[in-house]
C-alpha positions as CSV (number, residue, x, y, z in Angstrom):
1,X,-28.4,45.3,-8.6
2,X,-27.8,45.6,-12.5
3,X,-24.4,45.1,-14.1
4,X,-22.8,46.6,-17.5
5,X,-21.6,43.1,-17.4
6,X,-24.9,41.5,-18.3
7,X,-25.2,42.6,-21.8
8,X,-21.3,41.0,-22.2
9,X,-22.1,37.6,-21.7
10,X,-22.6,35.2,-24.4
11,X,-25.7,33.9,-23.9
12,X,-27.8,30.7,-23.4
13,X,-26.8,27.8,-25.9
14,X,-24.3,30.2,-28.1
15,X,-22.3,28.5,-30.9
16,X,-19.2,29.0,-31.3
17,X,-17.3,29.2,-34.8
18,X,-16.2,25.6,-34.5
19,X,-19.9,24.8,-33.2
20,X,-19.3,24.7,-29.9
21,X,-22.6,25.2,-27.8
22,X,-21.2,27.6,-25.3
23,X,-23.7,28.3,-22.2
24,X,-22.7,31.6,-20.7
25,X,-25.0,33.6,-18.5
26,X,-24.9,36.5,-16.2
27,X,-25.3,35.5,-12.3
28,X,-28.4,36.6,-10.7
29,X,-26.4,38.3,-7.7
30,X,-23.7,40.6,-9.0
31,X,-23.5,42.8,-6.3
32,X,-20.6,42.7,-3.5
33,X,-23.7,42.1,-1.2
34,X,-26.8,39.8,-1.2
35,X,-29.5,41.6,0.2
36,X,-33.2,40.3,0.8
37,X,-34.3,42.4,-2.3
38,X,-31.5,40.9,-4.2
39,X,-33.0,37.2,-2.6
40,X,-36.3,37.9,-4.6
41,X,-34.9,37.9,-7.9
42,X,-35.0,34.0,-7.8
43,X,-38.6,34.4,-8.2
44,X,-37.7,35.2,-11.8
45,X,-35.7,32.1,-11.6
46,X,-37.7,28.9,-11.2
47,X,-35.5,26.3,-11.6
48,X,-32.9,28.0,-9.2
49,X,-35.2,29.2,-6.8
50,X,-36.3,25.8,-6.0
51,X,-32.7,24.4,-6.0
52,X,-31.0,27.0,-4.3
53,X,-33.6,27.1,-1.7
54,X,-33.1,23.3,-1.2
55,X,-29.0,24.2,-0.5
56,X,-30.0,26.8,1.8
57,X,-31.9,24.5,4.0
58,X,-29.3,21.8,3.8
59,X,-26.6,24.5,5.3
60,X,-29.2,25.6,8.2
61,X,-29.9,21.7,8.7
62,X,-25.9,21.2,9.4
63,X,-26.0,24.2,11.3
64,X,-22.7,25.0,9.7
65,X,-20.6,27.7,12.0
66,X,-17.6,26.3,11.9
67,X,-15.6,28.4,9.0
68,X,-12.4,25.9,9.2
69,X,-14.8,23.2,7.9
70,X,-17.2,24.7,5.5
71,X,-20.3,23.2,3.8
72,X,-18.8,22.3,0.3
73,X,-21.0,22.8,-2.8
74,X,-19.7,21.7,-6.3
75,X,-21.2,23.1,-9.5
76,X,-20.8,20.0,-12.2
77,X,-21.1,21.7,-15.8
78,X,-20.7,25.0,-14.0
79,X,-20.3,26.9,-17.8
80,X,-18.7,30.2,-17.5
81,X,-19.8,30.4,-13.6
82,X,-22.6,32.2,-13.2
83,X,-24.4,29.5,-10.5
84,X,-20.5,29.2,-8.5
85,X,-21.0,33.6,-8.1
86,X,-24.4,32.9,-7.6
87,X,-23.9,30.5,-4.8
88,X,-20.7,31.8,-3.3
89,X,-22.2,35.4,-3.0
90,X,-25.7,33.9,-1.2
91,X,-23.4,31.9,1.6
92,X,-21.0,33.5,1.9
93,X,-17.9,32.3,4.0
94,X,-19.4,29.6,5.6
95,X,-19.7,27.4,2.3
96,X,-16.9,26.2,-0.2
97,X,-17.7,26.3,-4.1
98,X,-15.6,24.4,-6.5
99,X,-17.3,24.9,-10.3
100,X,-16.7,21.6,-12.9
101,X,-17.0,21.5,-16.8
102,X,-15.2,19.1,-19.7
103,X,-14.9,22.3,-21.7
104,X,-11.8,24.4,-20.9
105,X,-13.0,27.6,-22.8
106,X,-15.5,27.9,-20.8
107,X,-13.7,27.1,-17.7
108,X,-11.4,30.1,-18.9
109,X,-14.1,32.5,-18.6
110,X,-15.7,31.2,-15.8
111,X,-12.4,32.0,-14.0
112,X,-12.4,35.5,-15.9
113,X,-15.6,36.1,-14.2
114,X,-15.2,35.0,-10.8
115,X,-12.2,38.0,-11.0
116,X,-14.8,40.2,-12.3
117,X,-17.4,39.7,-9.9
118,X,-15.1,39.5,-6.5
119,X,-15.5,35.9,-5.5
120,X,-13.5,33.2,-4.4
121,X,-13.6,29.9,-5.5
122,X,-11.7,27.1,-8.1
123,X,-12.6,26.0,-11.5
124,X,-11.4,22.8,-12.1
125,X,-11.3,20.6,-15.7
126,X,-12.6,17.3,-15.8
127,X,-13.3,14.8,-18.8
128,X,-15.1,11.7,-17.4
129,X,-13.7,11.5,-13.6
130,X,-14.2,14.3,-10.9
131,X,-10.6,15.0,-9.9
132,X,-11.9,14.1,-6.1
133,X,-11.4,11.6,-3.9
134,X,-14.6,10.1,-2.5
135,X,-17.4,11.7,0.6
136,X,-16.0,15.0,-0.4
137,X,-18.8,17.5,-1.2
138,X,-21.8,18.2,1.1
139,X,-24.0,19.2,-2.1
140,X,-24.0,18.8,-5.9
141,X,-25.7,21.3,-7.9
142,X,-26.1,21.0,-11.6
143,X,-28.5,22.1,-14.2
144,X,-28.8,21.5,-17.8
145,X,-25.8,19.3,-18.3
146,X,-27.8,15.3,-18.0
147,X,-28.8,15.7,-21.7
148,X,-25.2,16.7,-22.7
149,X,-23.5,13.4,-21.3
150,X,-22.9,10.5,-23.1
151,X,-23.0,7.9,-20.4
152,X,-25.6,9.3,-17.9
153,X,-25.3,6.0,-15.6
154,X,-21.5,6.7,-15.2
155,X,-21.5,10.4,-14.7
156,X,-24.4,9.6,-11.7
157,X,-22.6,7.3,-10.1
158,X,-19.4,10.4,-10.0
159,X,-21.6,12.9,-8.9
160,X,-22.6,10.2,-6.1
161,X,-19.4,9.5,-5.4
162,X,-17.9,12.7,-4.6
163,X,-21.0,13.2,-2.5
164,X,-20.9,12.7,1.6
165,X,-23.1,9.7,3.3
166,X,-26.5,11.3,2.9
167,X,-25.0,14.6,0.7
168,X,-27.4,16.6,-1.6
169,X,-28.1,16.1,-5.1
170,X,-30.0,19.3,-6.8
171,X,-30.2,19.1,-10.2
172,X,-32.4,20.5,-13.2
173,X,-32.6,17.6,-16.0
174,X,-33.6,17.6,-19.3
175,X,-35.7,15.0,-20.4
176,X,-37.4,13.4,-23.3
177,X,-41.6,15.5,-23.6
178,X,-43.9,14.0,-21.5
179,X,-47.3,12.7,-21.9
180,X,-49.0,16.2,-21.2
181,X,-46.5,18.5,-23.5
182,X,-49.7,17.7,-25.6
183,X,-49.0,20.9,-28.5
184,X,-45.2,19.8,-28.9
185,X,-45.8,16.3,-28.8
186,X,-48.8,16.6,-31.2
187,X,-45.7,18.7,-33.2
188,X,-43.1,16.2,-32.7
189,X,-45.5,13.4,-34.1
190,X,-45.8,15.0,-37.6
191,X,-41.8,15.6,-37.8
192,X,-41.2,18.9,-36.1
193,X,-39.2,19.0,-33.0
194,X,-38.9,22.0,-31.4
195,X,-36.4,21.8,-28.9
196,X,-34.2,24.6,-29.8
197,X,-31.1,22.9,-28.6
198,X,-32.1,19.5,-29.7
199,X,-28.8,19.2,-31.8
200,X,-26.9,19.0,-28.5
201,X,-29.6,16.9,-26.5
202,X,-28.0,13.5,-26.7
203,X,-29.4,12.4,-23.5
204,X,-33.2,12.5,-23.0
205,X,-35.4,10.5,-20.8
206,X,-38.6,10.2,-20.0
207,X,-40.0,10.7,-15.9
208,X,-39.8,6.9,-15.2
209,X,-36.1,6.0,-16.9
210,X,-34.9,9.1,-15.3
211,X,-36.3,8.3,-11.9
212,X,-35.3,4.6,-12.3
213,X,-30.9,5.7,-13.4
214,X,-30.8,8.0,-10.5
215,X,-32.4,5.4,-8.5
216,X,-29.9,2.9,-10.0
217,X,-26.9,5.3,-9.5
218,X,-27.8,5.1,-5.3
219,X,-29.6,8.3,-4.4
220,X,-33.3,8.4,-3.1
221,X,-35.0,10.9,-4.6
222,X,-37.4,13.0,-2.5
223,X,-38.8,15.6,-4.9
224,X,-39.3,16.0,-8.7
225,X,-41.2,18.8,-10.7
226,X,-41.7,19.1,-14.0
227,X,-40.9,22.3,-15.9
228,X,-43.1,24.1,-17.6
229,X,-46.4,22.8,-18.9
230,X,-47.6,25.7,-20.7
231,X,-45.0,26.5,-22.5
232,X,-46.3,27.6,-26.0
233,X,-48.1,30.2,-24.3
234,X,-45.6,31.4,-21.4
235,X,-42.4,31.0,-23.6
236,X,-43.4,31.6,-27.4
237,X,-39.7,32.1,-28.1
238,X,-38.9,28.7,-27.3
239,X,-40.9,27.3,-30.2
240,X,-40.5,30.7,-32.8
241,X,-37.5,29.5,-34.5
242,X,-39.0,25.5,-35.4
243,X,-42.8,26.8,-36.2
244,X,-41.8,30.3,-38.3
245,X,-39.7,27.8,-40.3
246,X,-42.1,25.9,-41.3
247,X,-45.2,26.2,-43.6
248,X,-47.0,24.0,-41.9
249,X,-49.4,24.1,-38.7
250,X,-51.2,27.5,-39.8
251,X,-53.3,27.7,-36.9
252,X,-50.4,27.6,-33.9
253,X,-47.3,29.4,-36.3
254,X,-49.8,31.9,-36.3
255,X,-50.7,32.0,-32.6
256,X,-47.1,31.6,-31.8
257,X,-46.3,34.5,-34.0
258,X,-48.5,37.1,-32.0
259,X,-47.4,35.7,-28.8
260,X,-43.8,36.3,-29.6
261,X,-44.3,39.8,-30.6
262,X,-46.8,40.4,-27.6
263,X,-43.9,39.1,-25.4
264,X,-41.7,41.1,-27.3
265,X,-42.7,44.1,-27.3
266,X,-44.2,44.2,-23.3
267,X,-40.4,42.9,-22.3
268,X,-39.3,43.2,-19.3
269,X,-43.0,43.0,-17.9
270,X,-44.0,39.9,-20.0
271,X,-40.8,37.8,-19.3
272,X,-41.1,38.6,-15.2
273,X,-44.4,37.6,-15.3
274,X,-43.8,34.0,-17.7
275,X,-41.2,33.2,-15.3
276,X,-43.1,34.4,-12.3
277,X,-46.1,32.2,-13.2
278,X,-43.4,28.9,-14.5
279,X,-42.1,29.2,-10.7
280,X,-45.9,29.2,-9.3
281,X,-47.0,26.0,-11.6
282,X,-43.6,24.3,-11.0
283,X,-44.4,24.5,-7.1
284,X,-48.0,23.6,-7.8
285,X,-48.7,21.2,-10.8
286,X,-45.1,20.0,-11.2
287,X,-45.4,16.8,-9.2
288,X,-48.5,15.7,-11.4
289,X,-48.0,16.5,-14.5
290,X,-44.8,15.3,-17.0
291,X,-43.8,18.1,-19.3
292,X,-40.3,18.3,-20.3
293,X,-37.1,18.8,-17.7
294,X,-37.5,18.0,-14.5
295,X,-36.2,19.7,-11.0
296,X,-34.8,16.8,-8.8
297,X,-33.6,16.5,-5.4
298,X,-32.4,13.6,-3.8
299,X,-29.6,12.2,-1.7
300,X,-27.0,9.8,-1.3
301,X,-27.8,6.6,0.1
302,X,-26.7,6.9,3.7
303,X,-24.3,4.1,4.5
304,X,-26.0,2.0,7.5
């Protein structure tokens, strides 16, 4: 179901006047109920497909029936709540969501839309400790916040923290381009990076130092998928702004150039279908090849 709230929302990576990066999205499910064509939109949505399909089956593996103790699900960088609707609106009463981010205006709104949109649930500020006590959460979701933090190794070891024996870690990661981003590294070689957030990217690894903190901070990992190989030709827009800039590279500004506009001007078709075909190669090639960002799963050490 559409919402005239949609076109309200700030946007993806949005300065502020003060340069604040603000990340504000519209929730997939705005509706007051989730219905199974409502639960195929997340084929438009690759990275959360994958992750909130991996909560799903953590809930029916729990077999959670028991609405005094709910399965509890906390949202770390949860922006201006989109993924807390998201998640609270697909469970339903039998889970808890708490949404978590170090920047209050953003919490604001997040709050202003969990009014809008009918759903239950707390926004809480933090700044380097998650203001809960230890085992608490069954699951921690949280996507594109890793390249954001300054000390990676200490905000793992919260997330594990507030995690039960064995609890879920889903997370989307950035991460530093991979050996088969072969266009954008052959760009990023001769001084043009075109990561269009790379002013806020503080945090990049690649595959194997990512693997080996998470490792470090006491999960075991049991799935990771790169995102999207071919992205110059699936996402155009991603690379516009850093190639049109530049005089360089005739050859690719000019591909990029006719891409974008072909995109352009067959949106919504073109978009469905890039993010249709990103969710089929993330499920397929993801495991083999190294790209940039990565879908991981994992869990918490289970004490013995």
């Amino acid at each position: 179901m559409n919402n005239q709230t949609h076109d309200k929302t700030t946007g993806w990576g949005v300065k502020t006047d003060d340069g604040t990066e603000i990340w504000d999205a519209p929730p997939v499910f705005t509706g007051e109920f989730v219905s199974w064509k409502d639960r195929l939109k997340l084929i438009f949505y690759p990275k959360k497909f994958v992750l909130y399909r991996a909560i799903a089956k953590d809930i029916q593996k729990k077999n959670i029936g028991d609405l005094r103790d709910p399965y509890r699900i906390l949202d770390v960088g949860s922006g201006t709540g989109a993924a807390v609707i998201d998640l609270k609106k697909l469970f339903g009463r039998h889970v808890e969501v708490v949404g978590a981010d170090v920047m209050r205006l953003q919490n604001d709104l997040a709050r202003e839309n969990l009014k809008k949109y009918g759903v239950h649930a707390d926004i809480v500020d933090y700044e380097t400790v998650l203001p809960f006590v230890d085992n608490t959460f069954d699951a921690v979701y949280t996507s594109d916040v890793l390249g954001h933090v300054p000390d990676v190794d200490a905000w793992l070891h919260e997330l594990n923290r507030v995690l039960v024996s064995g609890g879920l870690l889903a997370m989307f990661s950035e991460s530093k381009l991979g050996k088969h981003a072969w266009i954008r590294n052959y760009l990023m070689k001769r001084g043009m990076n075109t990561d269009p957030h790379a002013e806020f990217h503080i945090s990049l690894y690649s595959k194997d130092e990512l693997k080996e903190k998470i490792d470090n901070a006491g999960f075991v990992m049991y799935t990771l998928l790169s995102a999207v190989w071919a992205t110059f030709f699936v996402h155009p827009d991603e690379m516009y702004v850093a190639l049109q800039s530049s005089k360089k590279f005739f050859i690719l500004r000019t591909l990029n150039k006719w891409l974008y506009f072909l995109k352009k001007k067959t949106h919504p078709f073109s978009t469905a279908a890039a993010e249709l075909y990103s969710l089929l190669e993330l499920v397929t090639l993801g495991r083999f090849v190294e790209s940039q960002g990565y879908v991981v799963l994992a869990r918490k050490q289970s004490k013995q």
